[in-house]
C-alpha positions as a printed NumPy array, in Angstrom:
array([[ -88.61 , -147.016,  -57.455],
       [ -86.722, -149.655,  -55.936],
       [ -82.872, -150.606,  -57.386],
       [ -82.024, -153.962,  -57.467],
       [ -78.207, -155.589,  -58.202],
       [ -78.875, -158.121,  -60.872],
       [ -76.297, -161.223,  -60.756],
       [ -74.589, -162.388,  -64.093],
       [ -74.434, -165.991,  -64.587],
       [ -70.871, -165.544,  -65.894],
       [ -68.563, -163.415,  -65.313],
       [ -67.353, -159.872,  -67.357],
       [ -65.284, -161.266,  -69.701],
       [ -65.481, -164.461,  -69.464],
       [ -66.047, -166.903,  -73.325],
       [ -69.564, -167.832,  -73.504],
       [ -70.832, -170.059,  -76.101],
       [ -73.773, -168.113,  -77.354],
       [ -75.216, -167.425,  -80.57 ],
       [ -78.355, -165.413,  -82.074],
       [ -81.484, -167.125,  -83.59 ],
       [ -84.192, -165.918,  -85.99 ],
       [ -87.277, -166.814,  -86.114],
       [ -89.445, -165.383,  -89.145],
       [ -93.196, -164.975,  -88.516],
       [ -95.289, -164.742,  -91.176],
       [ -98.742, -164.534,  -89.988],
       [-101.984, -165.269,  -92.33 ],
       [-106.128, -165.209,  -92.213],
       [-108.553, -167.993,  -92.559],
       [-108.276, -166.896,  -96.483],
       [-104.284, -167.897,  -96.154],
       [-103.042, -163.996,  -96.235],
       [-100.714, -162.626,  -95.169],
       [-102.015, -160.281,  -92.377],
       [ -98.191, -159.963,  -90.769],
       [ -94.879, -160.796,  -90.922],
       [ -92.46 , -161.061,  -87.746],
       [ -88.822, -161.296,  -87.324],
       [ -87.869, -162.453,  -83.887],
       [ -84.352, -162.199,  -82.755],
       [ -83.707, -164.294,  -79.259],
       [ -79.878, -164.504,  -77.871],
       [ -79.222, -167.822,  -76.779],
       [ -76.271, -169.777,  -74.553],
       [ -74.677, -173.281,  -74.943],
       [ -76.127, -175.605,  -72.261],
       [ -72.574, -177.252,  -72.044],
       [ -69.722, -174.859,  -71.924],
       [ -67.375, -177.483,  -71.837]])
């Protein structure tokens, strides 16, 4: 197993705009149901952190 140094786009510390975003997922059959339901949590940064 090889170890690799991953670099940070920012550094420790530092005030990132950044938030959390849900996406439900409710999954259904060709008879319309429900087969599944999904929540998907994705962190996400400001483009502009001006």
């Amino acid at each position: 197993m090889e170890k690799k140094e991953l670099k940070e786009d920012s550094p420790k510390g530092a005030d990132v705009a950044s938030g959390i975003v849900k996406f439900l997922v409710d999954v259904v059959d060709e008879t319309g149901e429900t087969v599944a339901i999904a929540t998907i949590l994705t962190m996400v940064k400001k483009l502009d952190q001006a």
